[in-house]
ROLUMNU-823965 format. One line per 10 residues: their letters; for each residue x, y, z of N, C-alpha, C. Coordinates in steps of 0.001 Angstrom, whole numbers. Example, Ala and Ser with C-alpha at 12.3 -4.5 7.8 and 13.67 -1.06 7.14 Angstrom:
BEGIN
AS = 13190:-5690:7800:12300:-4500:7800:13200:-3300:7800  12850:-2250:7080:13670:-1060:7140:12900:30:7870
This chain:
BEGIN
XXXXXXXXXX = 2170:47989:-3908:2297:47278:-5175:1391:46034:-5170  772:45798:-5922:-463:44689:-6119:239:43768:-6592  -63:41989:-6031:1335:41280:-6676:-2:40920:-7633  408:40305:-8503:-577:39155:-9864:107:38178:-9703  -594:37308:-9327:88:35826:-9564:-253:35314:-10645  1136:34550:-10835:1374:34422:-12758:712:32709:-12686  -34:32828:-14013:-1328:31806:-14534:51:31305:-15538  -26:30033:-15939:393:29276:-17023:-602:28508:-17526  -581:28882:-18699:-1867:28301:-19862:-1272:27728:-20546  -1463:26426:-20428:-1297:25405:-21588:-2061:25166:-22938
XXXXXXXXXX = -1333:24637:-23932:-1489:24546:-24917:-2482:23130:-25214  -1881:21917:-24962:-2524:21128:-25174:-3776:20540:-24316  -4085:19176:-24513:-5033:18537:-23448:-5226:17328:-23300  -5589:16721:-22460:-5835:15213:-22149:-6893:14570:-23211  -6752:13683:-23340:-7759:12788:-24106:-8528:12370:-23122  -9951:12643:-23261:-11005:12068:-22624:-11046:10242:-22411  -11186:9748:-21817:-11105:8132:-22267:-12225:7378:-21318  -13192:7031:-22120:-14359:6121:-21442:-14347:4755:-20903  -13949:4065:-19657:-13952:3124:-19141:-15783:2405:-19044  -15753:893:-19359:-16577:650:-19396:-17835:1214:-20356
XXXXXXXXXX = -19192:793:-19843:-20507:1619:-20877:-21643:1035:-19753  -22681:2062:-20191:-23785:1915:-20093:-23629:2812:-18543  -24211:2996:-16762:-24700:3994:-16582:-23564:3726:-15592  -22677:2641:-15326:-21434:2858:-14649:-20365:3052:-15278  -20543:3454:-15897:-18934:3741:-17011:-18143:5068:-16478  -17156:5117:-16485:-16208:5856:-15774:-15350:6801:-16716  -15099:8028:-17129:-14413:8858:-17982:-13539:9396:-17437  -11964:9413:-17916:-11480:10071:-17091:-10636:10570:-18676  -9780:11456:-17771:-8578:12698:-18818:-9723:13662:-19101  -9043:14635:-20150:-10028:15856:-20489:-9603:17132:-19485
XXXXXXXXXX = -8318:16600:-18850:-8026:17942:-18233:-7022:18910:-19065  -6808:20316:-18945:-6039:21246:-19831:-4748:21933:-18684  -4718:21158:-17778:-3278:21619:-16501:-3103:20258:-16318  -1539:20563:-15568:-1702:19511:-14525:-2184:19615:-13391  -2209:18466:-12792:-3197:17239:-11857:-3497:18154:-10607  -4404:18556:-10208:-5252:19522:-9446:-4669:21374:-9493  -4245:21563:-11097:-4133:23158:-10858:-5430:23514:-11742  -6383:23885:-10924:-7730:24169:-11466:-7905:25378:-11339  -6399:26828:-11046:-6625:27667:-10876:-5866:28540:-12358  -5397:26965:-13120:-5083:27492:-14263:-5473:26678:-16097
XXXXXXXXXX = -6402:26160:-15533:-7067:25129:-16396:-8358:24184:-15766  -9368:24029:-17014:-9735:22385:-16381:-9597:21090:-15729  -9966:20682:-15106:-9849:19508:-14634:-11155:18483:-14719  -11936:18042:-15848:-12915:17911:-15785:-13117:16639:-14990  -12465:15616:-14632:-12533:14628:-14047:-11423:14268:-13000  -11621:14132:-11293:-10880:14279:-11135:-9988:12465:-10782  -8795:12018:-10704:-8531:10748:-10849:-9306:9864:-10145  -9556:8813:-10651:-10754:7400:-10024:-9874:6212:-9826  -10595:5837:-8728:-9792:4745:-8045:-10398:2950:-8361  -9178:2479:-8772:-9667:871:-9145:-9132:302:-7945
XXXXXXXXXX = -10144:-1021:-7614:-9657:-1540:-6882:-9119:-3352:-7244  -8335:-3699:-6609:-7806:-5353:-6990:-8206:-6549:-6855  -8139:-7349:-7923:-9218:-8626:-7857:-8207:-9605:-8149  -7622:-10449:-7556:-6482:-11370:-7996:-7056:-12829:-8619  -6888:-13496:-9628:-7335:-14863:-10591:-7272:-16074:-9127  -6102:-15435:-8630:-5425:-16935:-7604:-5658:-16444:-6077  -5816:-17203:-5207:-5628:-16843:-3832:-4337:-16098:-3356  -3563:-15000:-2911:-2769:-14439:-2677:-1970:-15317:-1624  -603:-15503:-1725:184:-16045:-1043:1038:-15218:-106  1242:-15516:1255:2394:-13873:1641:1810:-12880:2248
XXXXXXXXXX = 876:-12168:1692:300:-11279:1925:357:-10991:3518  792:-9576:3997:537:-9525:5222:-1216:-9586:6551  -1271:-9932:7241:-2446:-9818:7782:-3469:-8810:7483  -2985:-7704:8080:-3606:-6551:7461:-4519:-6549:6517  -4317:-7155:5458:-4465:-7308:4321:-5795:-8332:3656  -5134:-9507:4724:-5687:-10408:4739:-7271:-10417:5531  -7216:-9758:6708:-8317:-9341:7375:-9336:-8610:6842  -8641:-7762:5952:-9966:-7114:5332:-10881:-7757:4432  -10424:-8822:3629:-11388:-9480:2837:-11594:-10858:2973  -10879:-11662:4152:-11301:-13059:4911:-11386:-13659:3792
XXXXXXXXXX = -12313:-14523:3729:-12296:-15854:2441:-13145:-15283:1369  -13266:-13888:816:-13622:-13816:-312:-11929:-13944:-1153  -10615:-13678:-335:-9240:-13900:-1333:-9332:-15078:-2309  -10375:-16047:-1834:-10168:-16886:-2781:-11344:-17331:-3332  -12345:-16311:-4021:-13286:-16303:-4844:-13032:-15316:-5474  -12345:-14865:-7065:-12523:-13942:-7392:-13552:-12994:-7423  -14557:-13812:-7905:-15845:-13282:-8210:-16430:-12610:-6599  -16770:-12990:-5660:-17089:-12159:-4055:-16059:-11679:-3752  -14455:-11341:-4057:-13870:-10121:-3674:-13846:-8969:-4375  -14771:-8941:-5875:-14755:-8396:-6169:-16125:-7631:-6005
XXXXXXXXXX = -17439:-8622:-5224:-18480:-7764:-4705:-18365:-7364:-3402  -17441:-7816:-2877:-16813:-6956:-1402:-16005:-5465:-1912  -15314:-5509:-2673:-14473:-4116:-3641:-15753:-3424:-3444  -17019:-3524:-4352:-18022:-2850:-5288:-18920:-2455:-3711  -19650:-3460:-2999:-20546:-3502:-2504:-20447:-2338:-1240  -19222:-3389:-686:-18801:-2911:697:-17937:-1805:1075  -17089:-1789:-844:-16155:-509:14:-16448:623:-1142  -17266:344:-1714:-17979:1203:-3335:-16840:1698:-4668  -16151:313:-4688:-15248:819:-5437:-15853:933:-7160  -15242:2091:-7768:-16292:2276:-9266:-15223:1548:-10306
XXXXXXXXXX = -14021:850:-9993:-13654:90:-11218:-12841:-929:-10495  -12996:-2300:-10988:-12255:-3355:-10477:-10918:-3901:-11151  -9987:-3906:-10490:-8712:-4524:-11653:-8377:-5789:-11455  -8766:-6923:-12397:-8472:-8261:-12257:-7170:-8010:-12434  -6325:-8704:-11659:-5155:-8993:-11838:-4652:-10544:-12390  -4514:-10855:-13458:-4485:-12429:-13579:-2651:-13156:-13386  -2724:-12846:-11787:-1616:-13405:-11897:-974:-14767:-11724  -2079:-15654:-12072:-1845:-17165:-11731:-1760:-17921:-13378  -1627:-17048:-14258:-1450:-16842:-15594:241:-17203:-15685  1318:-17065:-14830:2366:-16704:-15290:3276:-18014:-15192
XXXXXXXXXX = 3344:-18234:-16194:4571:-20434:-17022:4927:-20281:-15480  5714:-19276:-14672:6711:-19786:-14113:5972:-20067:-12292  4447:-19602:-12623:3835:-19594:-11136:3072:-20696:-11751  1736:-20370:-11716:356:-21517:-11505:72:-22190:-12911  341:-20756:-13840:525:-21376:-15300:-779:-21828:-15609  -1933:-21139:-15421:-2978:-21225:-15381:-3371:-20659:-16846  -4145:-21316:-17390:-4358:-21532:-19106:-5295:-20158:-19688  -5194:-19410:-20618:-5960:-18401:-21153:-7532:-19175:-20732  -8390:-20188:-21457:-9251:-20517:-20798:-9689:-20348:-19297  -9053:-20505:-18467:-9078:-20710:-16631:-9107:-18807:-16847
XXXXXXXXXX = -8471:-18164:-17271:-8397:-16686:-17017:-9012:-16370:-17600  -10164:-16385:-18775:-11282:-15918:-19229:-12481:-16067:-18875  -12554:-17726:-17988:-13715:-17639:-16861:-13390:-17044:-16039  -12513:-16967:-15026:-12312:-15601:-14616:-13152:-14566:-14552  -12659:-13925:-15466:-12645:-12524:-16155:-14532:-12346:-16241  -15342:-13261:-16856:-16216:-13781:-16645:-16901:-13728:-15546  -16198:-14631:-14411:-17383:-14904:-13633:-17732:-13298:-12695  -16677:-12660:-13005:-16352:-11056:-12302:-16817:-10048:-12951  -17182:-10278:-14060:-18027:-9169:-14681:-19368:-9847:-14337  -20156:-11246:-14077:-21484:-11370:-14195:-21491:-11061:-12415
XXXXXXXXXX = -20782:-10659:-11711:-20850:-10709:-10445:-20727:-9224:-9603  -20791:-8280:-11120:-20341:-6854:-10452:-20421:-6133:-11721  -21306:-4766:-11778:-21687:-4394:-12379:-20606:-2514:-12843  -19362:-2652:-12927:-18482:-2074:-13308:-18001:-1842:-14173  -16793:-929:-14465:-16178:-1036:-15552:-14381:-2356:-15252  -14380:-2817:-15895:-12944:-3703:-15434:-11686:-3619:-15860  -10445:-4034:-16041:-9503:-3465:-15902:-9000:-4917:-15751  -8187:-5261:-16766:-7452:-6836:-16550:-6382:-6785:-17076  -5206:-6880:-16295:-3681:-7005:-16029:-3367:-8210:-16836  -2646:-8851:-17471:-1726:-10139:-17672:-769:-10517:-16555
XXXXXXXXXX = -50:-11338:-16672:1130:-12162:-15514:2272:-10766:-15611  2494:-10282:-16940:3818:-9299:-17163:4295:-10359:-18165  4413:-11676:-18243:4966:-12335:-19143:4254:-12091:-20730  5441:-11494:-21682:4980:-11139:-22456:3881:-12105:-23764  4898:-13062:-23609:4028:-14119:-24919:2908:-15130:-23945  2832:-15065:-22920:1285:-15471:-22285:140:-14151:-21967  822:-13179:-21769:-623:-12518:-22247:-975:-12131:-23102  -246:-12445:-24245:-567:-11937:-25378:-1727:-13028:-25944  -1632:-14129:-25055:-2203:-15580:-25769:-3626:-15728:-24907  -3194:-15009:-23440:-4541:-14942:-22104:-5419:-13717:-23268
XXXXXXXXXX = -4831:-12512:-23289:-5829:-11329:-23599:-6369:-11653:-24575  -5943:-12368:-25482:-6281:-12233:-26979:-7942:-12800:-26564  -8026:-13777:-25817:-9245:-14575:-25815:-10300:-14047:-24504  -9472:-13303:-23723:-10075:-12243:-22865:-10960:-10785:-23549  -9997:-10925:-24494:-11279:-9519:-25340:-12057:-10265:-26189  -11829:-11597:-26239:-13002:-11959:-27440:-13911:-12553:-26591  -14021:-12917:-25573:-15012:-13428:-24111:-15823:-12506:-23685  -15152:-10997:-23631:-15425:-9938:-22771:-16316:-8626:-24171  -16366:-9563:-25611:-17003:-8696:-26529:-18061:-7752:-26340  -18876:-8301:-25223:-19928:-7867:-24808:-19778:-6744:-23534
XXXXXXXXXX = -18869:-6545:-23178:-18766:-6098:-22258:-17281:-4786:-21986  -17481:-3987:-22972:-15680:-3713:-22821:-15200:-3047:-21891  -13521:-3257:-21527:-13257:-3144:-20983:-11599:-2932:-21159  -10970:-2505:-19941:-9159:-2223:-20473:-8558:-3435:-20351  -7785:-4118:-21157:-6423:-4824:-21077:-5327:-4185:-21830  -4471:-5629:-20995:-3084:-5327:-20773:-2446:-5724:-20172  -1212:-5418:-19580:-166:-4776:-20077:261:-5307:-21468  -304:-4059:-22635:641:-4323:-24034:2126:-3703:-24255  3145:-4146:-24557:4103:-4272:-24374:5024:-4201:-25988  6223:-3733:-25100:6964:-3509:-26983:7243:-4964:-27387
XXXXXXXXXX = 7415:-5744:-26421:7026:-7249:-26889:5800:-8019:-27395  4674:-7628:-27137:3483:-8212:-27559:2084:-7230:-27679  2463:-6178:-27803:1616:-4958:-28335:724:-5323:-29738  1394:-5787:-30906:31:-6281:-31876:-717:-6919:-31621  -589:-8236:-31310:-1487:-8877:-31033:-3113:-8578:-29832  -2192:-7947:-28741:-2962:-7493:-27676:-4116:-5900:-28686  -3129:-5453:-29215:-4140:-4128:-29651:-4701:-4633:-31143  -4219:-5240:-31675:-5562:-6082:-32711:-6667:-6883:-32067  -6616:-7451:-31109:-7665:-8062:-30539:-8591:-6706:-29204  -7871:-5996:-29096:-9118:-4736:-28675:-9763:-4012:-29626
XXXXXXXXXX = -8705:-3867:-30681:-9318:-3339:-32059:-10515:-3871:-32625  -10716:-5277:-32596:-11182:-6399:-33230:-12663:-6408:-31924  -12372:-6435:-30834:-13670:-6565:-29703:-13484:-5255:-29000  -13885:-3901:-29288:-13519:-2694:-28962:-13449:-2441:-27367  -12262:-3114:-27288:-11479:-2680:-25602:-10251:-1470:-26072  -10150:-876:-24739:-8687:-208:-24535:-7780:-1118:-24189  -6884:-741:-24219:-5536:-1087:-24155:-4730:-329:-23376  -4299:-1138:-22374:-2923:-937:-21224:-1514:-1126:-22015  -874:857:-22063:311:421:-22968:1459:590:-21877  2018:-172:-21968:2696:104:-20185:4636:-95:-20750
XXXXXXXXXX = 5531:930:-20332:6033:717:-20453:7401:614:-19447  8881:1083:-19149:9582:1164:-18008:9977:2254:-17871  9089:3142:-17473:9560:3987:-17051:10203:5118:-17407  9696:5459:-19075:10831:5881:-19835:9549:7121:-20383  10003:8126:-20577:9507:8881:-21458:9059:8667:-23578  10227:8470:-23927:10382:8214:-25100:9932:7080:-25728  10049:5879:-24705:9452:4662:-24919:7997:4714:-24939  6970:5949:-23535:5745:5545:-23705:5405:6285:-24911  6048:7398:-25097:5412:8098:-26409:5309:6708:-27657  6857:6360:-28059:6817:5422:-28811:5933:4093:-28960
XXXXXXXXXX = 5892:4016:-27990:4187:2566:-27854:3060:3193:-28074  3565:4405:-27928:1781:4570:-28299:1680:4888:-29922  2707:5577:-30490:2829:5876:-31516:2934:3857:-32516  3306:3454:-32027:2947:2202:-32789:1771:1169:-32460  784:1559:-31415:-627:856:-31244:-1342:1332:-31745  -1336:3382:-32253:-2103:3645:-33171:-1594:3428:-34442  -573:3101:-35005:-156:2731:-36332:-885:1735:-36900  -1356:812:-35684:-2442:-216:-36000:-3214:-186:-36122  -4134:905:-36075:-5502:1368:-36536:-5931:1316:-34865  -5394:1103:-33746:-6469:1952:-32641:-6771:2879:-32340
XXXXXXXXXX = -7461:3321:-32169:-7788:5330:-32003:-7068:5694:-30634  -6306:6546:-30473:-5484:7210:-29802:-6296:7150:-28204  -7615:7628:-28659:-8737:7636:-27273:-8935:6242:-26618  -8324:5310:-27597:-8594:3805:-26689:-7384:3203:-25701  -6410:4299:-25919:-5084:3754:-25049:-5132:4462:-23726  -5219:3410:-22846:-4587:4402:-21264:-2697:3351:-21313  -2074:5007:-20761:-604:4798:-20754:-217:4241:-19113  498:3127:-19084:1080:2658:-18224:2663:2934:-17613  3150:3966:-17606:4183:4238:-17434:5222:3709:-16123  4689:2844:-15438:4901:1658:-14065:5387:2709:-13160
XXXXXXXXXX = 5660:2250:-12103:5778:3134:-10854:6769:2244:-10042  7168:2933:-8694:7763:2301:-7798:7376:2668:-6621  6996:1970:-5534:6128:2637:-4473:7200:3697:-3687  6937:4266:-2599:7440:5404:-1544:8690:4708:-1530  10127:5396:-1755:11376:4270:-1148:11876:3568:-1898  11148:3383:-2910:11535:2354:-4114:11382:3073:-5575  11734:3798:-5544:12026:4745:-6871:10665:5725:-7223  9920:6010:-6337:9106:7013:-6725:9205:8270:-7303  10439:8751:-6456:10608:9586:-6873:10876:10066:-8776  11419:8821:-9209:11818:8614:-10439:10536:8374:-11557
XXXXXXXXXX = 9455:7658:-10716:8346:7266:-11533:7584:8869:-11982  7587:9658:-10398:6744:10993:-10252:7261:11567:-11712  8713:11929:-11403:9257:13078:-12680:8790:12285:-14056  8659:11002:-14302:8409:10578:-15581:7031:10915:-16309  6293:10444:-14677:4890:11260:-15175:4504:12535:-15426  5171:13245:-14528:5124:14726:-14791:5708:15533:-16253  6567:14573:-16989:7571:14992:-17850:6434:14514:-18815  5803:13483:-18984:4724:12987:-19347:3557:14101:-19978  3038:14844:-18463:2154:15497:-18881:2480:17287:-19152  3799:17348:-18636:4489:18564:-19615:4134:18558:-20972
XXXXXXXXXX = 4955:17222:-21608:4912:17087:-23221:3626:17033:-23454  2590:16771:-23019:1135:16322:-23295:598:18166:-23465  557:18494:-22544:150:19743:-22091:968:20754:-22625  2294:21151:-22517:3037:22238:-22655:3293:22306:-23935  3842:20786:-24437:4004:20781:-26031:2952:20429:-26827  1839:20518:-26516:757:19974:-27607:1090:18452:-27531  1980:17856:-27328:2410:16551:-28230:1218:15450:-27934  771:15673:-29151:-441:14520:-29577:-376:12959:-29089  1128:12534:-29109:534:11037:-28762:1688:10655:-27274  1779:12043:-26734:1724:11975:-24516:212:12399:-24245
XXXXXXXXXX = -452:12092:-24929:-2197:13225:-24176:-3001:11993:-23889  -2481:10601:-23843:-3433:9786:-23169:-3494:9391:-21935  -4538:9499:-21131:-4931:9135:-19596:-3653:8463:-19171  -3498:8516:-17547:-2462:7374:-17417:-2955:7203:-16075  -2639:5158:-16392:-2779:4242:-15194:-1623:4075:-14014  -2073:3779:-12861:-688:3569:-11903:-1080:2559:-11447  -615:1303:-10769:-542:-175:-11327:-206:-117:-9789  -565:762:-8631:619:939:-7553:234:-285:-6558  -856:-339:-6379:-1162:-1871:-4706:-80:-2492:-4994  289:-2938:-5566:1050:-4505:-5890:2724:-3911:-5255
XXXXXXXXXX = 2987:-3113:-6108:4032:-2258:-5994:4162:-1686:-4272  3097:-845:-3829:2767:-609:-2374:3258:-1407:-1229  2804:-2780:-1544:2644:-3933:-461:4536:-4649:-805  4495:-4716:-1844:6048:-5427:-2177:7236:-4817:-1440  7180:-3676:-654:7649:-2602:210:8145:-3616:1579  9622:-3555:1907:9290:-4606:3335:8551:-3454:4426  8480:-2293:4082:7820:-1382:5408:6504:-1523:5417  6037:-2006:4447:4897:-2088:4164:4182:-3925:4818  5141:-4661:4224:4428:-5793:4588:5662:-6650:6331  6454:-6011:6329:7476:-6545:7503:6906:-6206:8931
XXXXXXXXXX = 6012:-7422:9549:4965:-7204:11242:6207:-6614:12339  5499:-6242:13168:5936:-5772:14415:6869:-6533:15501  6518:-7550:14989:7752:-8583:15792:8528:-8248:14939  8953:-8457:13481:9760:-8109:13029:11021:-7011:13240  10228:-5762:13448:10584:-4539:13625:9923:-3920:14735  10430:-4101:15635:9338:-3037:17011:9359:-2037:16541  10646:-1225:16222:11053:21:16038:9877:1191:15209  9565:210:14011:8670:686:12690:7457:910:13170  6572:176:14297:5918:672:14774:4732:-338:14273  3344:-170:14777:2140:-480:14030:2342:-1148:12751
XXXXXXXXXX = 2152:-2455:12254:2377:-2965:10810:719:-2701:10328  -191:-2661:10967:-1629:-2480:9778:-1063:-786:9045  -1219:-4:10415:-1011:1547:10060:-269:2133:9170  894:1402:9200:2099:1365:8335:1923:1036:7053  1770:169:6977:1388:-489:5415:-145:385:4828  -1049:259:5314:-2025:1572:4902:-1653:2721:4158  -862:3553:5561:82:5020:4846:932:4194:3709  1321:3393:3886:2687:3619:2546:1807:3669:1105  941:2581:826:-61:2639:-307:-588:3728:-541  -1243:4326:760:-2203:5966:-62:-989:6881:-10
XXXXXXXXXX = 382:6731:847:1177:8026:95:1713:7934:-749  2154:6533:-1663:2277:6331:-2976:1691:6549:-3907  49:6724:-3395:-1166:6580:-4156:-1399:8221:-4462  -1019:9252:-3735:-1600:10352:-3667:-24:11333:-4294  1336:10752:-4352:2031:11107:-4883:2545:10902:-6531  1721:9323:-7218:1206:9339:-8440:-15:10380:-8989  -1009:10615:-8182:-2112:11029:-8202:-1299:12802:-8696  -704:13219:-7914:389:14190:-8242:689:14523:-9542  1157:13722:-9755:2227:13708:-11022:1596:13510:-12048  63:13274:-11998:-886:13065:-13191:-1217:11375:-13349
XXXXXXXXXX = -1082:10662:-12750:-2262:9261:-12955:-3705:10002:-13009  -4463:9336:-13828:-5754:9300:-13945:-6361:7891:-13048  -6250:7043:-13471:-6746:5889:-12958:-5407:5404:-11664  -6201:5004:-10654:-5108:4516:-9561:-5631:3077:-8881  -4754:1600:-9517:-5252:503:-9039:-4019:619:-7631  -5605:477:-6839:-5251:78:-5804:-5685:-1538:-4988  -5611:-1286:-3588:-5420:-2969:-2518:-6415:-3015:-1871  -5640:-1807:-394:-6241:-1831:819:-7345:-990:908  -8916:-1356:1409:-9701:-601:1761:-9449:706:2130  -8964:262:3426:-8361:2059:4298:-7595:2522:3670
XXXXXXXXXX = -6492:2649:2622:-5953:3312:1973:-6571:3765:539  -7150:3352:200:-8747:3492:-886:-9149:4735:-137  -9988:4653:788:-10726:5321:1789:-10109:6468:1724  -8330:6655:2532:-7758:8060:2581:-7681:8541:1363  -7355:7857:269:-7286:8586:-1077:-8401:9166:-1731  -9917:8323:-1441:-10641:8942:-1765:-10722:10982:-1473  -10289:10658:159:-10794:11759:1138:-9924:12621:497  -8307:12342:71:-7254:13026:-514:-8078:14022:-1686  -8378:13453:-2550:-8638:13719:-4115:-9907:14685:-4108  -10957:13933:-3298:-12459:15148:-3041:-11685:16238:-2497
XXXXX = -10638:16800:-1312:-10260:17968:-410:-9557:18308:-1940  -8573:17725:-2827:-7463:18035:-3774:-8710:19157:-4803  -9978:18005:-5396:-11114:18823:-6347:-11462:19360:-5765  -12144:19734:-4597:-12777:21093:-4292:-11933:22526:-3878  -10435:22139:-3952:-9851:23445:-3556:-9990:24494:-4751
């Protein structure tokens, strides 16, 4: 008896979505399966990796961490040509987290030079986060896409709290928009369904659906995404078919297995090694579930994911 192995053909498809312009610009979505079944659909792009650029010097941070980029942590602008140069990363994610009333409280101005001195310092597509506080980034981005006119690029996180403002001012200086929400199915459909109500074109939103690293609710983030690109794919449904971001370094490292040293814990073993794996198996289990874009930290965990995703596309 000859077996046939059974093909599932989907109905719908990803929205193509262009990061950046001109000859580094980065496209991702446009696939017709999910996330590496290329034995039953397209995959025309396979997920691209951002790497992290923080506004402020990082506080905490374990060694590990710290070793890999020495005193560029506190030049935005040279950690982000150490990202590009040294470890070839093709999209950078400012993170502006010295933006937030209750930390550095650092003024939309201070975060638009920024934003600034990192685009004249690296020739990418970019990717700029807010604090999470809703009514300061709504007040940072607004003047971040009108700085960055020349140059576009994704912001965000827009939010069911401060979503107009943030997607009238990409509308207004043609950026995408980070629609990020908790974790919810119904909610990301619904944000997106009200950023295009505003006149943004559906193709300018990448979906943020947040994550939780290995241990810390992944498992919960995976099924959301996957449920994600069911409805996108299985149901046609027009406004789940946009790209989606995973926000994971930050998330990765916030892990105590991840950042808790060896004195700490003999038991756990190696703290560089450790913390490495936890990021790329967070990184490669979003990657799973359908992220398109994956901001990541650590070099070496960059590195394995790369190696992940080329073995994942060529099978």
């Amino acid at each position: 008896m000859t077996f046939q192995e059974p093909i599932e053909k989907m109905s719908g498809r990803i929205r193509e979505l262009t990061l950046g312009s001109g000859e580094n610009a980065c496209t991702v979505g446009g696939q017709n399966t999910l996330s590496f079944y290329r034995w039953e659909g397209d995959m025309p792009h396979a997920p691209v990796i951002a790497m992290e650029v923080y506004d402020v010097a990082p506080v905490g941070w374990p060694e590990s961490l710290v070793a890999a980029f020495g005193d560029a942590l506190s030049d935005p602008a040279a950690w982000a040509r150490v990202c590009v140069e040294k470890h070839g990363a093709r999209l950078i994610c400012i993170q502006l987290a010295g933006t937030d009333p209750n930390g550095a409280d650092r003024s939309a101005s201070e975060a638009a030079e920024t934003v600034k001195s990192v685009a004249d310092a690296v020739d990418v597509p970019l990717l700029v986060y807010g604090s999470g506080n809703a009514d300061k980034d709504a007040e940072v981005l607004k003047l971040v896409a009108e700085v960055m006119a020349d140059r576009p690029c994704a912001i965000g996180p827009a939010t069911e709290d401060n979503y107009k403002p943030i997607a009238a001012a990409a509308l207004a200086y043609g950026h995408v928009v980070i629609a990020e929400t908790p974790i919810d199915v119904n909610m990301a459909k619904q944000l997106n369904i009200l950023i295009t109500q505003l006149g943004l074109p559906a193709d300018k939103i990448l979906m943020d659906p947040s994550t939780g690293a290995v241990g810390y609710g992944i498992e919960y983030s995976y099924t959301v995404s996957e449920r994600l690109r069911l409805a996108a794919l299985g149901q046609n449904d027009d406004m789940t078919q946009m790209p989606m971001i995973c926000n994971l370094g930050k998330e990765s490292w916030r892990a105590k297995e991840a950042k808790t040293s060896v004195d700490e814990e003999p038991a756990w073993g190696d703290a560089h090694k450790r913390g490495v794996l936890w990021e790329a198996t967070t990184a490669i289990t979003m990657a799973a579930g359908g992220a398109d874009v994956l901001v990541m930290r650590h070099p070496e965990a960059v590195d394995l994911m790369r190696q992940a995703i080329d073995r994942l596309a060529a099978s």
